[in-house]
C-alpha positions as CSV (number, residue, x, y, z in Angstrom):
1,X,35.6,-18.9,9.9
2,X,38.6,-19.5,11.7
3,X,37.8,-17.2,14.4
4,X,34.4,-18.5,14.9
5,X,36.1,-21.8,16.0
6,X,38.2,-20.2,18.2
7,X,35.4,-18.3,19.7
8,X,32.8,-21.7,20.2
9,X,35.6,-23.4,22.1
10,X,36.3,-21.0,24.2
11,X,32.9,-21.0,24.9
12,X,33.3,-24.9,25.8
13,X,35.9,-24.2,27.9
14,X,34.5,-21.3,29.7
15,X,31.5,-23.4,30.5
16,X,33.2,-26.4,32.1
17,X,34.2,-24.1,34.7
18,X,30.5,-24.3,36.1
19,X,30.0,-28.0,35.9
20,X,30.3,-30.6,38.4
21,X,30.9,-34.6,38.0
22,X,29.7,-36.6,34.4
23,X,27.5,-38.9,32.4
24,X,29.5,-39.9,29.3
25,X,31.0,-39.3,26.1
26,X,28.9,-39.0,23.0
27,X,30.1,-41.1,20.8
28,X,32.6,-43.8,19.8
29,X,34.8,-42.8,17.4
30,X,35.6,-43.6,13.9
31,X,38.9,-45.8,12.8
32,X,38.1,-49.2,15.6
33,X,36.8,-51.7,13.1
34,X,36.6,-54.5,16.0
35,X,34.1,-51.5,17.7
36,X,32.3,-51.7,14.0
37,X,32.1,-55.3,13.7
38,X,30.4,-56.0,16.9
39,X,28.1,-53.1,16.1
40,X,27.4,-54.3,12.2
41,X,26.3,-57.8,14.0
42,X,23.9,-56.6,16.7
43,X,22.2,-54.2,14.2
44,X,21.9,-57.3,11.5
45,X,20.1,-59.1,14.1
46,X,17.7,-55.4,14.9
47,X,19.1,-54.7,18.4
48,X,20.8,-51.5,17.8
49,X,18.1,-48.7,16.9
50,X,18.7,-46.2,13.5
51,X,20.9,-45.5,10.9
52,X,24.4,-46.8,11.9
53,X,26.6,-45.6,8.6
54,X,28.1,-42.7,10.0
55,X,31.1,-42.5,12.6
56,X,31.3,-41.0,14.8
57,X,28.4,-43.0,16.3
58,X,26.7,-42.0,19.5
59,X,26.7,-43.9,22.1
60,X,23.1,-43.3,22.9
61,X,22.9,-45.9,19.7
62,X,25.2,-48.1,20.7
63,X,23.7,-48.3,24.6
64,X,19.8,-48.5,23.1
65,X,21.4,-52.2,21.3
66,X,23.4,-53.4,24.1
67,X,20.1,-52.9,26.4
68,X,18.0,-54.7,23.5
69,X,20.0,-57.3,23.6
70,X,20.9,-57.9,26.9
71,X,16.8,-57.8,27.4
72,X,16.9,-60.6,24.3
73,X,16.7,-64.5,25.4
74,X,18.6,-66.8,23.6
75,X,21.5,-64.9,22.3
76,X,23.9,-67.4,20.4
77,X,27.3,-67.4,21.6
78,X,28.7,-65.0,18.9
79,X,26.0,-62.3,19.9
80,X,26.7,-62.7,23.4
81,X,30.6,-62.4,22.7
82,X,30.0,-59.1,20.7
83,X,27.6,-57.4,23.4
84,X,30.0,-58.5,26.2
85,X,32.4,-56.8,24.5
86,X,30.7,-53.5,23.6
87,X,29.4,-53.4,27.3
88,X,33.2,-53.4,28.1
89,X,33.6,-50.6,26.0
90,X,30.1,-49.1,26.8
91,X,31.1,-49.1,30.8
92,X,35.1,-47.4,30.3
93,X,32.8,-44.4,28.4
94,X,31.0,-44.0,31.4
95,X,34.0,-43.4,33.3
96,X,34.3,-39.4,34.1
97,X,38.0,-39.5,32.5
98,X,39.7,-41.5,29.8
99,X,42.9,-41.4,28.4
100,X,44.3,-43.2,25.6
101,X,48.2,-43.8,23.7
102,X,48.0,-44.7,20.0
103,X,51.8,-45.7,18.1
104,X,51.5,-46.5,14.8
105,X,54.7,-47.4,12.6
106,X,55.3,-49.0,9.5
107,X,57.8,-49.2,6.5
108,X,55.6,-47.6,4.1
109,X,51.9,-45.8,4.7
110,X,48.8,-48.3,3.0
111,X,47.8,-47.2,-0.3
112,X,44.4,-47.7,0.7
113,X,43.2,-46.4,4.0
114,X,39.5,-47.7,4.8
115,X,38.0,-47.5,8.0
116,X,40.5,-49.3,10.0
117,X,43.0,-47.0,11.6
118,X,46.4,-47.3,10.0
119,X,49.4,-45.1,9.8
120,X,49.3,-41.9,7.3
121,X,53.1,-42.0,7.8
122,X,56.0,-43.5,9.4
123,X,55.6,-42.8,12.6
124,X,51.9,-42.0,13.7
125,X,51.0,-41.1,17.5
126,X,48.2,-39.4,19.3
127,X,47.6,-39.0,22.9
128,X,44.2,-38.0,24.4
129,X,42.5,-37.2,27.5
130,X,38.6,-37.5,27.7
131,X,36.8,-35.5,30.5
132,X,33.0,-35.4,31.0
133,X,32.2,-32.3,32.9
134,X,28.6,-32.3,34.5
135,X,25.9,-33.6,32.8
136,X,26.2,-32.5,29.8
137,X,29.8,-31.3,28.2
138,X,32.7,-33.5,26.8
139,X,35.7,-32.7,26.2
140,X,38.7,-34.5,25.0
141,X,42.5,-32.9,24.1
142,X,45.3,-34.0,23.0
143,X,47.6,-34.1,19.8
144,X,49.1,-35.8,17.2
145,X,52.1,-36.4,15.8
146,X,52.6,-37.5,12.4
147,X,56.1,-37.9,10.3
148,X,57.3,-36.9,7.0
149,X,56.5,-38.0,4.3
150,X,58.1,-40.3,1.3
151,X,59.2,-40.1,-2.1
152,X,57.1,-43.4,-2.5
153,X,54.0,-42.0,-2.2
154,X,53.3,-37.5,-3.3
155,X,50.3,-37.9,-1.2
156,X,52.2,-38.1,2.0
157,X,54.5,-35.2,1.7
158,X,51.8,-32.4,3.3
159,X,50.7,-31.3,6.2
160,X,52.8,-33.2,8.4
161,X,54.3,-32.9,12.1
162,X,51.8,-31.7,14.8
163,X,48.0,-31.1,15.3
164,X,45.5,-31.1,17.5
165,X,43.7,-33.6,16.3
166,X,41.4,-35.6,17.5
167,X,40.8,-32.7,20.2
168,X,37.4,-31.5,20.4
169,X,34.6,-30.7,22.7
170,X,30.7,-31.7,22.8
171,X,28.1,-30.0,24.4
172,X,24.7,-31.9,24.8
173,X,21.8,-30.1,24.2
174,X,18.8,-32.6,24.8
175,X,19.3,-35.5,22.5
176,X,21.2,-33.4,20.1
177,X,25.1,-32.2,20.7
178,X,26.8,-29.1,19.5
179,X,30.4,-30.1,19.0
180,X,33.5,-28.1,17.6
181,X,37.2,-29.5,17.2
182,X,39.0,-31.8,15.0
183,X,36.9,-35.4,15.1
184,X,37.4,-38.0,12.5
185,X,34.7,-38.5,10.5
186,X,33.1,-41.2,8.2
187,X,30.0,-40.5,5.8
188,X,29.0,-44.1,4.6
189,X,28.5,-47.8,4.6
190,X,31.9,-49.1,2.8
191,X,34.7,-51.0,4.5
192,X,37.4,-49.8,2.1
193,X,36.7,-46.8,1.9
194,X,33.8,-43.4,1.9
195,X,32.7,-41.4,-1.1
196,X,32.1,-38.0,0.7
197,X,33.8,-38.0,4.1
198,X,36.4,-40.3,4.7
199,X,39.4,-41.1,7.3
200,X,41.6,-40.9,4.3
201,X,42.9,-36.7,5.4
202,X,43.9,-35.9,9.0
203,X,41.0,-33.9,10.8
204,X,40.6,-30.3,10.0
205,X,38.8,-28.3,12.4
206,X,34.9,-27.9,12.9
207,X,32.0,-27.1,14.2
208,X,28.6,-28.6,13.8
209,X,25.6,-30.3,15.2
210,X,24.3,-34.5,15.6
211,X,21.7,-36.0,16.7
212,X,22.9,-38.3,19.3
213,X,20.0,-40.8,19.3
214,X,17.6,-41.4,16.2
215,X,13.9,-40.0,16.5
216,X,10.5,-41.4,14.4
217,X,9.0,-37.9,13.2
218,X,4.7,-37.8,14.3
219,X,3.7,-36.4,11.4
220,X,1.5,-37.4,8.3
221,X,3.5,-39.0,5.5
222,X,6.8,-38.6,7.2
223,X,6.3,-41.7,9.9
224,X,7.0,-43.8,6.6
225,X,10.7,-42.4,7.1
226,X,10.9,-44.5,10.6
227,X,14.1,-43.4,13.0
228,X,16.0,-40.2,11.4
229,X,18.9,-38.6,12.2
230,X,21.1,-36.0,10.9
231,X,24.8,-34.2,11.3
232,X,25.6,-30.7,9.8
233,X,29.0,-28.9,10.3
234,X,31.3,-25.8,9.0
235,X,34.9,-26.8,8.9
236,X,37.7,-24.6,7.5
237,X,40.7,-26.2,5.6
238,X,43.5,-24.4,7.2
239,X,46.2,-24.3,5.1
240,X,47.9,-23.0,2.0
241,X,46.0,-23.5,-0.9
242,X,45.0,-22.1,-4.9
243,X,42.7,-20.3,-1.6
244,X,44.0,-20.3,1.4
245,X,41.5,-21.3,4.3
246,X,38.4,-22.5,2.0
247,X,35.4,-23.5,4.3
248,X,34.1,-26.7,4.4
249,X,30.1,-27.3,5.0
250,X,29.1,-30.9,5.6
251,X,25.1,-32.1,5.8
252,X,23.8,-35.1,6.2
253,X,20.1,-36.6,6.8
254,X,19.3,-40.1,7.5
255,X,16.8,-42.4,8.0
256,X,15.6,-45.8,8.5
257,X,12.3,-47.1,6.7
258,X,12.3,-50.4,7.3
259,X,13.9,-52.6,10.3
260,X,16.4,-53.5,8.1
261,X,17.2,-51.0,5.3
262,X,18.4,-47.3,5.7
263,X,19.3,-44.7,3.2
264,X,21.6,-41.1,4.2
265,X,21.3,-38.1,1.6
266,X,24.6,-36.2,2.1
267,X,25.5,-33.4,0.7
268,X,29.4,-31.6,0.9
269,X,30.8,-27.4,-0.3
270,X,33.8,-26.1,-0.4
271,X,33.5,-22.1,-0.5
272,X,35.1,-19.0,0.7
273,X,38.6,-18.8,1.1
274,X,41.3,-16.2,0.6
275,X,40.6,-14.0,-2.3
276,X,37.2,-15.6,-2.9
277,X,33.8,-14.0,-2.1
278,X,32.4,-15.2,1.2
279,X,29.5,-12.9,1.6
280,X,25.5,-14.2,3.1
281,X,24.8,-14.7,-0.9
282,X,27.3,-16.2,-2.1
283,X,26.5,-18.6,0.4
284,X,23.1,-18.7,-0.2
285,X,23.7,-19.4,-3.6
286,X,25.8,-22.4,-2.3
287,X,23.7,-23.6,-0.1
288,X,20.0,-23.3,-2.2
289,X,21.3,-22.1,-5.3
290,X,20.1,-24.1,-8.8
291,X,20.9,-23.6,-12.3
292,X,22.6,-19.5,-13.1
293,X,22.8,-19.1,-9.6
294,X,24.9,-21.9,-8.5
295,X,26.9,-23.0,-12.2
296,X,28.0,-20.0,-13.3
297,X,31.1,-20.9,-14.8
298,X,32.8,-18.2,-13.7
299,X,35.2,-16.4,-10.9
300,X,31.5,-15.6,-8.5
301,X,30.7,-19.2,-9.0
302,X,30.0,-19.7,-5.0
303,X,32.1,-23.0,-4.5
304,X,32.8,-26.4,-5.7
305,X,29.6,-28.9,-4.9
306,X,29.5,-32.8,-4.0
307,X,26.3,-34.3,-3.2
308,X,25.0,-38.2,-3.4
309,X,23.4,-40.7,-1.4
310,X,24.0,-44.2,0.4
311,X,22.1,-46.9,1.3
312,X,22.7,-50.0,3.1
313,X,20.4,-53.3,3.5
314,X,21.1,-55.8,6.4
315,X,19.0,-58.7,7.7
316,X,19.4,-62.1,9.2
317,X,19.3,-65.1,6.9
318,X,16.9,-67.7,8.2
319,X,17.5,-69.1,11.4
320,X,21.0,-69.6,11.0
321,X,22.7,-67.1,12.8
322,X,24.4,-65.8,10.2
323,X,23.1,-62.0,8.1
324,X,23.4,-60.5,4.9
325,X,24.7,-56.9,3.9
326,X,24.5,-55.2,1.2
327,X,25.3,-51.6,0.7
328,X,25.5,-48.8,-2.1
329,X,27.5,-45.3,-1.8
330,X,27.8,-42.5,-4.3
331,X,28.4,-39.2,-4.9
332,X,28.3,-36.7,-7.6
333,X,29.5,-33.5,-9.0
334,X,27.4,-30.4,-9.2
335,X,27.2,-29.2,-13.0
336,X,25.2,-26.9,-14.9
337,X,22.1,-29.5,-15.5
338,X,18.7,-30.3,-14.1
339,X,19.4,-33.6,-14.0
340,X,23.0,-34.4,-12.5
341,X,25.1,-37.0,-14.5
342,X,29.0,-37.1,-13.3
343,X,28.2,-39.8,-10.7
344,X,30.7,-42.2,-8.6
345,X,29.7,-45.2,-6.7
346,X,30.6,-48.3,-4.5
347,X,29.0,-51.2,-4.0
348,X,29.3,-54.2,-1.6
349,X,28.1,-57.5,-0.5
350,X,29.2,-58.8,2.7
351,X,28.0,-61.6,5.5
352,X,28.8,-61.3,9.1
353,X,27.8,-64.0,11.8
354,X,29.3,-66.9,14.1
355,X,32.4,-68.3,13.0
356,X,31.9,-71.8,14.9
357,X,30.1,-72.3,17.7
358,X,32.3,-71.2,20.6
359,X,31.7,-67.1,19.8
360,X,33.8,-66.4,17.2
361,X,32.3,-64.0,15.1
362,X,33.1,-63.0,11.4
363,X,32.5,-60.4,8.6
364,X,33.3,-60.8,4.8
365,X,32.7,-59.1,1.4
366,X,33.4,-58.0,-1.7
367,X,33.3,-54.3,-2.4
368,X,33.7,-52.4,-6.2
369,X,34.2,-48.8,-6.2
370,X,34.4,-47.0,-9.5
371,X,35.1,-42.8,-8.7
372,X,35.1,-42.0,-12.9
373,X,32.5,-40.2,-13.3
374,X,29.6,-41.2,-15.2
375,X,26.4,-41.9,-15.7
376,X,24.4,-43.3,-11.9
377,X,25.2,-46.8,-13.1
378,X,28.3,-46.2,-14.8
379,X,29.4,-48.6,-17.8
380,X,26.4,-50.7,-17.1
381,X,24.3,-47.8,-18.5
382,X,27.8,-47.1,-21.2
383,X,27.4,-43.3,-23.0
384,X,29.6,-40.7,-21.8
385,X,31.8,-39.9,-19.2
386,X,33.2,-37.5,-17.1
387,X,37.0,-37.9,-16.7
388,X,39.2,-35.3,-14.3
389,X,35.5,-34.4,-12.9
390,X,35.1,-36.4,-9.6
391,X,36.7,-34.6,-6.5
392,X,38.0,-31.4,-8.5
393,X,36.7,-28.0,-9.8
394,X,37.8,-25.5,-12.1
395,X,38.1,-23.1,-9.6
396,X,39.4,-25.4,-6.4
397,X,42.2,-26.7,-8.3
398,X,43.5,-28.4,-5.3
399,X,40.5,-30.4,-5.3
400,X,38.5,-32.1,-2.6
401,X,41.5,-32.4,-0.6
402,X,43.2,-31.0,2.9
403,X,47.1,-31.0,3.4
404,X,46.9,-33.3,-0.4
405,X,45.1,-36.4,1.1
406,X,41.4,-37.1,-0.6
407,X,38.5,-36.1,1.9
408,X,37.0,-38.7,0.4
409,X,37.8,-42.5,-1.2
410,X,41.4,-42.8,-0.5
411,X,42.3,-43.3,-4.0
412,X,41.1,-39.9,-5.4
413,X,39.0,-40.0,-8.4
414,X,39.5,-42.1,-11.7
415,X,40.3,-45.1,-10.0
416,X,38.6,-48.4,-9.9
417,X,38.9,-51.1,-7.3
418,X,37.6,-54.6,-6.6
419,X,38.4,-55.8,-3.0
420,X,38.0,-59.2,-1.3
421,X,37.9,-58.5,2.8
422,X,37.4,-60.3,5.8
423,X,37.9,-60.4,9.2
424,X,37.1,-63.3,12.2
425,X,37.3,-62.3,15.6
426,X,37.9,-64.8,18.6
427,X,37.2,-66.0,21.2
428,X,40.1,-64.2,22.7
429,X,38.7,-61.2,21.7
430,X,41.8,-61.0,18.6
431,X,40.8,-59.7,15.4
432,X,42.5,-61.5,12.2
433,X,42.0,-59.8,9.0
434,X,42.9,-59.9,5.0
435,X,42.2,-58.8,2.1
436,X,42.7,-58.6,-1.7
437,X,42.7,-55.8,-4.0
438,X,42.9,-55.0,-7.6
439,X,43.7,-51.3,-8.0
440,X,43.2,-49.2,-11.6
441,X,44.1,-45.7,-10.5
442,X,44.1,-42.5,-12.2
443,X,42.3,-44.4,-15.4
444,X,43.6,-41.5,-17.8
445,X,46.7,-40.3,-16.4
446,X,45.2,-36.5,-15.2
447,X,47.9,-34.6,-13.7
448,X,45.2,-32.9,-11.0
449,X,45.2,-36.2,-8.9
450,X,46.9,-36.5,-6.0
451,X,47.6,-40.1,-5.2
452,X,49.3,-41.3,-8.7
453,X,50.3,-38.7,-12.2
454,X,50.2,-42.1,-14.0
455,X,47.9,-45.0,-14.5
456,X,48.9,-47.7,-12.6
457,X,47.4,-51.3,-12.4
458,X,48.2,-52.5,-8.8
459,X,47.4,-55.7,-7.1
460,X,47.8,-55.8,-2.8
461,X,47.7,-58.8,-0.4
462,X,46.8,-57.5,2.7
463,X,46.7,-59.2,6.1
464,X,47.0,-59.1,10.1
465,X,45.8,-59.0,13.8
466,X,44.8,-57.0,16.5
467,X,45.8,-58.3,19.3
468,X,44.2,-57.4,22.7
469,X,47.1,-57.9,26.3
470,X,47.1,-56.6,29.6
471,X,49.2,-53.7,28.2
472,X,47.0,-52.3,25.6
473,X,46.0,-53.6,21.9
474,X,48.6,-54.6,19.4
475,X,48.4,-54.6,16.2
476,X,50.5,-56.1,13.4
477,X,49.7,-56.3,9.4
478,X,52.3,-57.4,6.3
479,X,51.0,-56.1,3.2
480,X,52.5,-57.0,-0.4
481,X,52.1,-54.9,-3.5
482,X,52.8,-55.5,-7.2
483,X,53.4,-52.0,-9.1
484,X,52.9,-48.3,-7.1
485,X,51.8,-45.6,-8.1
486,X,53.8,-43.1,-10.3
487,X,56.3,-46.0,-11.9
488,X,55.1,-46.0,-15.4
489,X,58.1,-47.5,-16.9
490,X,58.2,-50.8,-14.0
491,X,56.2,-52.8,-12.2
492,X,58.0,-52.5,-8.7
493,X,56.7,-55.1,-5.6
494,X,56.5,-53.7,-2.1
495,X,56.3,-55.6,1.1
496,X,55.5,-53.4,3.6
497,X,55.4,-54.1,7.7
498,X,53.1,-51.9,10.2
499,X,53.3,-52.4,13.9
500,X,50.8,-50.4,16.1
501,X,50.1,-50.5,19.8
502,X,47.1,-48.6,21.7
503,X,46.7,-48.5,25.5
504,X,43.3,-47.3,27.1
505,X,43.1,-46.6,30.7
């Protein structure tokens, strides 16, 4: 698996030799929540086309809104604040090369790491180069750098020091692209955090396929799904594991069946590996295997499963400028039943409009994620549950995991949170943010998560700004936290500082 990457990007490469000057890159990339905000509020109001809950999101997406509502008359001033910047954005992309400086430093990595970009250690840096070669291949290099760890925090001490990350290379194919590299990725509509695929690990390398702008499907019975899209990729974990080198296979499938509502069935394995069995049937029997051939509880078991769904609802409310958002994420371990029962799930409620009258705009929300696993609806439906079951396996004892960090919510699994979060941004184009959390992690003390050995009730204060100057965005953010996680005999408060600084040019 490893070699096929090798082998598809030196394909890329190969093939850039023969192409002459460029359209644009595919997609915007996950981790700019300022980017997401000003997206969130154009689709609320039905400018930007599809299924939005996955990053990275094409740009084909993003363009499609910024012409809608460009084409629109009577924008309100936050609207026209939010496309104006986008179109900045939007016209940089279409420049044949792009380069980019991230720094990221702070006295102690976030607990939580949601979809904002934040640093996984002490020192986080990256520096990238984008190049568009002909009219149809992308490429962007670079690497990352990324400090050690602490004694604060078990989740930071792996897999550390350089990658090539975010470095990867996109070939479009029609409206589809065939990508391979080391891309951040995001599977879902939650702010604080993703049930399948999350920011939360570093990028491990891929390849896979996306749609780059959504399609309505001409057929009987399926036109009811409206604009559909879908992402698939093959990854491999590379490092030393309980299997060293497992793969990775990632699907998702979504669409859009009403102006305002869409719904993504994902679908994650984690098979192969060193000293497993990685032939055609064993991943067959991953891939469409049910009941015997896919649980059998033993060594030839093909891989450990996660599958679930997401759904998010937005939609203006009245006349006032201002929309509703509601979203629902969850996912669930494969087990040896017709009818799956170890489910976790997220759920938010949010708002995002003007914020006065002079273009501020403003997002806000409350968001409860519960990764126990359970019945679909959890206490609310009480009977059994699942505890140790969410994100591990009995044969992946490292669990759903690269270099220790969760691939999915940050927190790992037996946790609960409830999170207050908002965010205004200007008229000066700065983004201030905050939010409050209430953390129960690991709910049964179960040594096989990674984040915390012990149960720990936490509660975090969390606030800042991204600052926009002539010499890149700055960002600043003060966080304060009462208890941490593996201090079961005290209660210990952290104030933490993060500075970070990115220059596009």
């Amino acid at each position: 698996m490893k070699n096929a990457l090798r082998i598809f990007l030196t394909c890329i490469g190969a093939w850039s030799l023969t192409t002459a000057p460029a359209v644009a890159g595919p997609w915007a990339e996950a981790g700019d929540a300022r980017l997401r905000q000003d997206v969130e509020l154009l689709k609320s109001f039905g400018y930007v086309p599809g299924p939005i809950d996955a990053w990275p999101l094409p740009w084909a997406q993003i363009d499609a809104g910024i012409d809608a509502a460009r084409a629109s008359a009577g924008l309100s001033p936050a609207l026209m604040m939010a496309l104006a910047r986008l179109e900045t954005l939007s016209d940089r992309n279409r420049q044949t090369s792009r380069y980019m400086v991230n720094g990221s430093f702070t006295t102690e990595p976030a607990l939580v790491r949601g979809f904002a970009a934040s640093a996984r250690n002490a020192a986080d840096m990256t520096v990238t180069a984008s190049h568009d070669l002909g009219d149809s291949l992308s490429i962007t290099w670079g690497a990352s750098y990324l400090s050690g760890g602490t004694d604060k925090q078990r989740a930071t001490q792996q897999g550390n020091k350089f990658s090539p990350a975010p470095s990867h290379a996109a070939l479009r194919l029609g409206n589809w692209a065939l990508y391979g590299g080391y891309p951040e990725t995001w599977w879902g509509p939650g702010i604080d955090g993703s049930m399948l695929f999350s920011t939360s690990a570093r990028p491990f390398p891929r390849v896979g396929i996306r749609r780059l702008r959504p399609y309505s499907i001409d057929f009987p019975v399926l036109r009811w799904l409206g604009p559909v899209t879908a992402d698939a990729f093959v990854g491999v974990l590379t490092e030393k594991r309980d299997y060293k080198n497992p793969g990775i296979i990632g699907m998702r499938f979504a669409f859009q069946p009403t102006p305002y509502f869409e719904i993504s069935l994902n679908r994650g394995l984690m098979l192969c590996g060193e000293g497993r069995p990685c032939g055609a049937g064993t991943i067959f029997d991953a891939l469409v295997g049910v009941g015997d051939a896919d649980n059998t509880g033993t060594f030839d078991e093909p891989g450990n499963q996660l599958g679930g769904f997401n759904m998010s609802y937005r939609r203006p409310i009245g006349k006032t400028g201002h929309a509703l958002r509601l979203h629902f994420d969850t996912v669930a371990e494969d087990a040896d039943n017709i009818l799956i029962e170890q489910f976790a799930r997220q759920i938010g409620v949010g708002f995002t409009g003007p914020a006065g009258s002079g273009g501020a705009s403003y997002l806000a929300g409350i968001e409860y994620t519960d990764t126990q696993g359970a019945r679909f609806l959890g206490d609310l439906q009480g009977g059994k549950t699942y505890p140790g079951s969410i994100y591990n396996h009995f044969l992946y004892r490292d669990g759903w995991t690269f270099r220790r960090r969760p691939l999915g919510y940050s927190l790992d699994g037996d946790t609960r949170a409830f999170t207050l979060h908002g965010a205004v941004t200007d008229t000066r184009n700065r983004r201030w943010y905050g939010s409050l959390r209430y953390i129960d992690l690991n709910l049964h003390a179960i040594l096989r998560y990674r984040i915390s050995h012990s149960n720990e009730k936490i509660g975090l204060a969390t606030g800042g700004v991204e600052w926009p100057t002539q010499f890149g965005d700055l960002k600043f953010e003060a966080r304060v936290q009462k208890n941490a996680p593996d201090t079961p005999d005290s209660k210990p408060w952290r104030v933490q500082g993060e500075f970070g600084w990115t220059s596009r040019f």
